[in-house]
N, C-alpha and C positions, 0 to 999 in steps of 0.2 A: 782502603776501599772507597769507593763513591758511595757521598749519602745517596743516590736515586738508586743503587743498584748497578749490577753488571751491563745493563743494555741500555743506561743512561747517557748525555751529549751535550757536550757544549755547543751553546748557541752563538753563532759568529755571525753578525748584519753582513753584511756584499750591497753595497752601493754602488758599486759600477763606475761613479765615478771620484774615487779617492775617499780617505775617512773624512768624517762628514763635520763640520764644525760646530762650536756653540754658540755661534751668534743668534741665531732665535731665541736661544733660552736666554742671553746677556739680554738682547735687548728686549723678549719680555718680561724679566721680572722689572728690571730698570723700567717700563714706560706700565708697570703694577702698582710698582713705591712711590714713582713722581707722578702718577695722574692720581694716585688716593692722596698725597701734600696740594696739590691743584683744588682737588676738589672740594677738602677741607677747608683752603683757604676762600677758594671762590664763596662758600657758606659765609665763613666767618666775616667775607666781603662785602655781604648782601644784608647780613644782621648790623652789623657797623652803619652802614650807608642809611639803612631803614631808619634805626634806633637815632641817630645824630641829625636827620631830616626831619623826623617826627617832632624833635625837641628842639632844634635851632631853626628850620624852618630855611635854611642853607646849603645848598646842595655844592656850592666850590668848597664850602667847610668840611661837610660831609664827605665830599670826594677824598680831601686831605687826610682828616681823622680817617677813614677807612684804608687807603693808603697805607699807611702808618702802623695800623692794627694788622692789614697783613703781612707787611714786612718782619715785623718782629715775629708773628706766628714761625713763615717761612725760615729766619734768620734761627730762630729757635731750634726748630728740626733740621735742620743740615743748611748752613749758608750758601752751599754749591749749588743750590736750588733758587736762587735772587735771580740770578742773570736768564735762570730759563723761564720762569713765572713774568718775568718782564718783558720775553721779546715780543708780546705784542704790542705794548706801551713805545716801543719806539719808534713808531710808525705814525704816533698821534702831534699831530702839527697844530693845536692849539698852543697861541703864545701864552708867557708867563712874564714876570719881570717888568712891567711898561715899558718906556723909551732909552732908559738906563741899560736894564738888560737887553730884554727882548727878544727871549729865545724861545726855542718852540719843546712842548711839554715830553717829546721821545728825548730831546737833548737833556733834559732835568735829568730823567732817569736813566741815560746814558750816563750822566756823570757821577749818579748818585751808585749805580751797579759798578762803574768799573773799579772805585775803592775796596767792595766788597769783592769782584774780583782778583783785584790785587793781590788780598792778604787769604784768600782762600782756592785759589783756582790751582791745583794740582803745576807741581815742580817736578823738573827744570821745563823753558821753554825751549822747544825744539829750533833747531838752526836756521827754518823756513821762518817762522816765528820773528827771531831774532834779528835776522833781515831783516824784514819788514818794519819794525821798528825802526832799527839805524837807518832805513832808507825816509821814514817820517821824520826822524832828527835831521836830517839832510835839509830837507825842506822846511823844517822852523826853522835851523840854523840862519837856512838864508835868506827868510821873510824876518827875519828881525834884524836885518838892516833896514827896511823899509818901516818899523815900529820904532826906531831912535833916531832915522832922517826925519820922521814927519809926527811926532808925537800926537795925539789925541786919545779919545778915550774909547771909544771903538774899535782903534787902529790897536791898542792892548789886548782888549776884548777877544777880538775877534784872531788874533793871533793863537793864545790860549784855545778858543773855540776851534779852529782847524784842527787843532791836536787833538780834541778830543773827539774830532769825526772818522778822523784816522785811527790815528794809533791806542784812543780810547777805544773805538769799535774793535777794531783789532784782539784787543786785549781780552774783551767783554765776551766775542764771540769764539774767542779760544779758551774760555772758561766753560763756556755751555758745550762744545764740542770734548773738551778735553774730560770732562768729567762723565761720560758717556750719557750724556741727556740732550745729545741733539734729535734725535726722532721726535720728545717731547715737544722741545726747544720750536724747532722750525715748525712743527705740526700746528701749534698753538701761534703763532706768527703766520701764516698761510692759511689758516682757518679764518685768522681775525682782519684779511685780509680779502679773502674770499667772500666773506662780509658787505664789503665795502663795493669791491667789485659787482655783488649782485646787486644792490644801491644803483649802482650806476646802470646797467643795465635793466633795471627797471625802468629808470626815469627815462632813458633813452626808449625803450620801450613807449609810453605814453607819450614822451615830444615830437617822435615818427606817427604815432597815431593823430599827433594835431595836426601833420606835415611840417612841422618844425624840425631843421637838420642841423643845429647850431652843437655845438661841443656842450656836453653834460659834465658838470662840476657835480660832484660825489656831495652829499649834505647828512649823510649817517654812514657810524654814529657820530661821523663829527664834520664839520665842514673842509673839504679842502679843494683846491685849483689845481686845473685839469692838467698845465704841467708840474702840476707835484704829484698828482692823483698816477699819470701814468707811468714816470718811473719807473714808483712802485708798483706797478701792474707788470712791467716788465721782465722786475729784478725777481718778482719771486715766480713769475712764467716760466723765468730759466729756472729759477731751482726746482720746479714742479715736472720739466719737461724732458731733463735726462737720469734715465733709472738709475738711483744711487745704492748701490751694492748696503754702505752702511745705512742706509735709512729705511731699508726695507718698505718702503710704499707702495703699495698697491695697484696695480693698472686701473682697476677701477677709481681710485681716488686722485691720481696722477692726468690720467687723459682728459676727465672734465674737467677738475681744476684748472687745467692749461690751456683751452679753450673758453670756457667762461674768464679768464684774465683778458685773453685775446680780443674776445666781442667788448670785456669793459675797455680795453686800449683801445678800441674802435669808438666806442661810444664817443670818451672822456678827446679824441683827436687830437691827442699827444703828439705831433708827429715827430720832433727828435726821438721819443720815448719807443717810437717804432721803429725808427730806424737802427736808434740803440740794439731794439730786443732782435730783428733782423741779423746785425752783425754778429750777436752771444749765439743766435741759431747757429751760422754759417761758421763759430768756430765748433760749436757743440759735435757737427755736421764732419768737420773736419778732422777732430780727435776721437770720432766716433768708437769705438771697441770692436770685437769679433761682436757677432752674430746679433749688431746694430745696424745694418743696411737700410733699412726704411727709415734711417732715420733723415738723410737729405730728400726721398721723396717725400716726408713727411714736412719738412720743411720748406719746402716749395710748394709745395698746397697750399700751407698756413700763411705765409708770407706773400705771395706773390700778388693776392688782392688787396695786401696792406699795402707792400712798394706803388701798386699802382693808384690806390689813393691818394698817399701822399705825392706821389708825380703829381698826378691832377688840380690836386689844390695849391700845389706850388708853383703850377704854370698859372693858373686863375689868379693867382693873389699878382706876378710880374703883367699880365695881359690887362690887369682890372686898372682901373681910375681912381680907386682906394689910395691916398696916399700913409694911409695908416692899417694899413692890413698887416697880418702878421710878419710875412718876409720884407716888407717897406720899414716896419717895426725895428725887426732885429738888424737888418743894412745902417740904420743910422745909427743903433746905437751899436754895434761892434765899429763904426764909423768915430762916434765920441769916444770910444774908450782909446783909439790909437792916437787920436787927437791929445788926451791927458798925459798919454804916455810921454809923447814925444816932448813933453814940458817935466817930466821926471823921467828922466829917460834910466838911469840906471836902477834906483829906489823905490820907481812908485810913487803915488798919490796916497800911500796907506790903503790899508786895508778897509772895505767897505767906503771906500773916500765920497761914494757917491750919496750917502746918506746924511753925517755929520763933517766931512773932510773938508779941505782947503778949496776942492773941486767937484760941487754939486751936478747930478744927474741921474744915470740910474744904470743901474748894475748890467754889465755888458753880456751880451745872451753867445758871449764867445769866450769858448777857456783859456786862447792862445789870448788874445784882447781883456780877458778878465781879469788875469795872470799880471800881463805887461804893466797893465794901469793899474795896481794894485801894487805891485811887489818890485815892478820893474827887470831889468836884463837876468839881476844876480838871480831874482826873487822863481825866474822864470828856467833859466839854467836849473834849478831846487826842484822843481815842477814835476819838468821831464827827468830828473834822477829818480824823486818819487815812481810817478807813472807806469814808465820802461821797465824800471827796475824790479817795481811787486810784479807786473805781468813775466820778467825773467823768471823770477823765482816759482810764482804760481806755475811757469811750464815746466819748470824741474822737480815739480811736487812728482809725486805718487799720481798715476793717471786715474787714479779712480777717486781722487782729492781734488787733485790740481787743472780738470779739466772744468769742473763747476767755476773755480775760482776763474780762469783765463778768461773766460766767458763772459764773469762780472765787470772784470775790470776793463777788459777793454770795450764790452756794451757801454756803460760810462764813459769813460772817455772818447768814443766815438761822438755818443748823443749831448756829450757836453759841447759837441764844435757848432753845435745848432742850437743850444740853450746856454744860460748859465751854471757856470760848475760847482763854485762852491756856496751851496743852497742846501742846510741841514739835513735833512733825512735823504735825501737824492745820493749825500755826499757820504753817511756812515750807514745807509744799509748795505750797500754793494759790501763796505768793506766788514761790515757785519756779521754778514756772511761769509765773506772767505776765513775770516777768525775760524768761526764753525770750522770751514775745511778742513783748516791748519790743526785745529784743535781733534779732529774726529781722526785726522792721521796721526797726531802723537798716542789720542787713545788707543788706535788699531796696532800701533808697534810699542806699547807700554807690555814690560815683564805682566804677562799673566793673564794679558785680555785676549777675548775670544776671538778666533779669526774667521778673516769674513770669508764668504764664500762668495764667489762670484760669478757661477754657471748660471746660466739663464732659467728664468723661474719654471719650465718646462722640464730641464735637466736636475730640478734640485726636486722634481715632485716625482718625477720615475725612480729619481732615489732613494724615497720616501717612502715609493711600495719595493722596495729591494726585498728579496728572498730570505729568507732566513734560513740556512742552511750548516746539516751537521759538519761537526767536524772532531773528528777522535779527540778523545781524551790526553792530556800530554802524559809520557809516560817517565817514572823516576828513575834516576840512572842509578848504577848498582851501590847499595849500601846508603841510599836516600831514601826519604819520607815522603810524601807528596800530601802537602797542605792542602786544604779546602778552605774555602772563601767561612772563617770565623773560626779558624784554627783546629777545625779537624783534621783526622785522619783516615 
């Protein structure tokens, strides 16, 4: 018998549009467990930093010893939680190390997170992954001809350093993706970023109020130059600007976000960094999904009074009598780097050769010329294996992965042919974040995780009110018992 009685029913949901999955419940309790570790740590952050300032009177000490206290808190409760507590820290361009080192403080903690990635970040790495690496081996491989033709101690350096902008990042960002704490992950990196942004657009805000129209350098919380500042305004515009099924973001949160980036790119007058962000539109525009249509009118709003800014100021800077403007700038020196080239023509000048190398000057604001005088023919053949290659792979991801990624890499490498390329945080956020990709598509086809759904947020909320309707009882066939939910009968 039925416990409710004769005239009792099973209740069966109708959604209308297929059964309905558990990705809300996956990722809210996941962004329940990591923002209560977040929060705890952020306290135990602020008692560290207070308690250590109050008594040494030191606040780089402070910064350190506080550091340090929350690592271990975080390492304590689940170590797959380092890489995502840190992605905002890699975005911070204060150097460290004096002239020896001299690297910038996201790159410390990139190095310091991808160890603990290593030996904690969920197994096996998937075959998108795996590439990508070999495709980074590719390319030391063949910049270290250029490190035993021309010895110095930068040219070491900074060999080692390339790897860890790549295939460090890499590694780092498919720990936070792979371990499903990208929502966290990137929210806390675009939050602390969005920061920065309003910084900048304030001050631009009052230097238009003085009729000052000059480029605004960002100075909180920390200081950085307008083309490092706007990169990063770009890289994380695209993450902010195409609705990502696994990250569940909000219209509300998403549309100003990507607007407020766009007026900071304006302010800071990045202009590679806009033509970059332009092209990651136009492929976004291009791989766009079902029931994304506005998404190239959307992009031609946005863009179309950037492109014509930067027309305009790049016809002013060739028409003007400036022999030091910016595009007079970058002509001579992608001018000197083919010049060094052609005196190491297969090898390079070493790596960074413009700062301690055999051949003083300054860093060529062009990838193919930055590359050549650097690394030379082999170093440059490595380059383009790299490059090409993560953009192959990124297009044979999963399209609701692999279209963020295509986006990154080749807005970079586009905005690299008008700046220079390999310049720390420029060079491992992009790939930063496709880690994330890589990583949020291993976790989405991992035995046992929830699957996404991917109707449009309109069609998953009419599902939402679906009908609840009866449906008979099942009936037991002859000479059977018919169980009830805790082993009645």
């Amino acid at each position: 018998m039925s416990a409710g009685g004769p005239g009792a029913h099973h209740l069966r949901l109708r959604t209308g549009g297929g059964p309905r999955t558990g990705t809300q419940t996956g990722i809210a309790s996941s962004l329940r467990s990591t923002t209560r570790v977040a929060t705890w740590a952020a306290v135990l952050g602020v008692v560290v930093l207070a308690a250590t300032y109050v008594l040494a009177h030191d606040l780089t000490l402070g910064v350190a010893v506080t550091s340090v206290a929350v690592l271990a808190c975080v390492m304590l409760y689940d170590p797959s939680l380092v890489p995502v507590i840190a992605m905002p820290t890699f975005v911070v361009a204060e150097r460290v190390g004096g002239d020896a080192l001299n690297m910038s403080l996201g790159d410390v903690t990139l190095f310091a997170t991808f160890w603990v990635a290593v030996l904690f970040s969920p197994r096996p790495f998937t075959p998108a992954l795996r590439s990508m690496l070999w495709l980074s081996a590719v390319y030391q491989l063949a910049t270290l001809f250029a490190v035993v033709a021309t010895p110095f101690a930068q040219n070491s350096i900074e060999w080692f350093h390339a790897w860890l902008l790549v295939g460090g990042a890499l590694v780092v960002g498919w720990a936070v993706g792979r371990s499903g704490h990208a929502t966290l992950g990137l929210t806390l990196l675009t939050v602390f970023v969005l920061a920065i942004a309003l910084d900048a657009c304030a001050t631009a805000a009052v230097q238009l109020a003085q009729g000052d129209v000059s480029p605004v350098y960002p100075s909180w919380p920390f200081e950085l130059h307008k083309n490092l500042a706007g990169p990063i305004f770009a890289s994380v515009a695209l993450l902010v600007f195409v609705r990502q099924s696994w990250l569940r973001w909000p219209a509300w949160f998403r549309v100003p976000a990507f607007y407020l980036l766009v007026l900071a790119l304006m302010a800071v007058q990045s202009r590679q960094a806009i033509v970059g962000l332009g092209v990651g539109l136009i492929v976004l525009a291009l791989r766009a999904g079902r029931g994304r249509r506005q998404t190239p009118i959307l992009m031609l709003l946005t863009m179309a009074p950037a492109a014509i800014f930067v027309a305009s100021r790049v016809q002013d800077d060739l028409s003007g009598d400036d022999p030091f403007n910016s595009t007079a700038f970058r002509a001579v020196g992608i001018e000197g780097g083919f010049d060094v080239w052609r005196e190491h023509l297969w090898f390079g000048a070493g790596l960074r050769w413009w700062t301690v190398g055999p051949e003083l000057g300054f860093q060529p604001p062009n990838a193919v010329a930055e590359v050549l005088s650097s690394v030379g023919i082999v170093g440059l053949a490595g380059f383009a294996v790299l490059m090409l290659g993560t953009l192959v792979v990124a297009w044979r991801m999963d399209r609701r992965f692999g279209t963020l990624a295509v986006a990154l890499l080749a807005s970079r490498l586009v905005a690299s042919q008008f700046d220079q390329f390999w310049v720390a945080i420029i060079v491992s956020l992009p790939f930063l974040l496709v880690g994330v990709c890589l990583g949020a598509e291993g976790f989405a086809k991992a035995p046992g995780a929830p699957l996404l759904d991917d109707r449009p947020a309109r069609v998953r909320r009419r599902a939402a009110r679906a009908t609840l309707t009866p449906v008979e009882p099942p009936v037991p066939a002859q000479g059977e018992e018919l169980l009830l939910p805790g082993g009645r009968s």
